[in-house]
C-alpha positions as CSV (number, residue, x, y, z in Angstrom):
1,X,0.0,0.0,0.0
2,X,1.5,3.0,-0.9
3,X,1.8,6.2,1.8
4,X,-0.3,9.0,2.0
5,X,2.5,11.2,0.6
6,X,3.0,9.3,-2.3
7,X,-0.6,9.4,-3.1
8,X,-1.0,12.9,-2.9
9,X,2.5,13.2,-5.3
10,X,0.4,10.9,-8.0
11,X,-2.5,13.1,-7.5
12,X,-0.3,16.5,-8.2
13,X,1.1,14.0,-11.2
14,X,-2.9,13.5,-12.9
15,X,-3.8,17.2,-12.0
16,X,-0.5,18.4,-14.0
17,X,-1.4,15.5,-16.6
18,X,-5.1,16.7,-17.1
19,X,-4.1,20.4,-17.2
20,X,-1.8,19.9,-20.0
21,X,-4.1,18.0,-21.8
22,X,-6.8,20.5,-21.4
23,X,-4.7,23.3,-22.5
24,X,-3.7,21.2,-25.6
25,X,-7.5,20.2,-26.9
26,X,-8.1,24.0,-26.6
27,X,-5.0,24.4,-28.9
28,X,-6.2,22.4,-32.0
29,X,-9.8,22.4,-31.5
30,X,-10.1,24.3,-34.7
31,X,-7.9,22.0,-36.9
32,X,-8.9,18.8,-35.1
33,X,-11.9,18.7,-33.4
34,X,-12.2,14.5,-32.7
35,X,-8.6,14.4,-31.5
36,X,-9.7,17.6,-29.2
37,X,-12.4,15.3,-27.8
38,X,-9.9,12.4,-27.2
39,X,-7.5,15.0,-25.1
40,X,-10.6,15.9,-23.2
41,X,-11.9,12.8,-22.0
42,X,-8.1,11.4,-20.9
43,X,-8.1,14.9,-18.9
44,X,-11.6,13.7,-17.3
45,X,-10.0,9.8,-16.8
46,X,-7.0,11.5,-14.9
47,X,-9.3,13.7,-12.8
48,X,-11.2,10.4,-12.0
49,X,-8.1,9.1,-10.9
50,X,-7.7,12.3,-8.8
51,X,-10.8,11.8,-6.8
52,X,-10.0,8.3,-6.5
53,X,-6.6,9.3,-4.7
54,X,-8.4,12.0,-2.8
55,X,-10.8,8.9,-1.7
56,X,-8.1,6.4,-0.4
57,X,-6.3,9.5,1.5
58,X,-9.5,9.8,3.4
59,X,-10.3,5.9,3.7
60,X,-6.4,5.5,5.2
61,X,-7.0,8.7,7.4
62,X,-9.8,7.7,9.1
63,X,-8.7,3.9,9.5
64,X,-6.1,5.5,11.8
C-alpha cells in the first residue's frame, strides 16, 4: 500500500497531466476537433483518478 504522501504526489502527477491535456485540446480544437475530444476525455480519466486518490487518503486517514 502506498503512503499517503505518495498518493498525494500521483494526485499533483494527474492534476498536471489533465491540465496539459486541457490546454492542448483548446489548442487544436479548430484543426482537429475529434482528437480535441480524445484530449478531453483522458483529462476527465485522470481527474477520476484524482478523486479516487483524494478517496483512499480519506479511507487510510480515518482507518487511523
Amino acid at each position: 500500500m502506498k503512503t499517503t504522501e505518495d498518493l498525494r504526489t500521483r494526485i499533483k502527477e494527474l492534476s498536471k497531466q489533465a491540465v496539459e491535456y486541457r490546454k492542448e485540446a483548446s489548442e487544436i480544437y479548430e484543426s482537429n476537433a475529434q482528437e480535441a475530444q480524445s484530449l478531453r476525455e483522458q483529462a476527465r480519466e485522470a481527474l477520476k483518478r484524482c478523486e479516487i486518490l483524494r478517496q483512499e487518503i480519506k479511507r487510510t486517514q480515518n482507518a487511523s
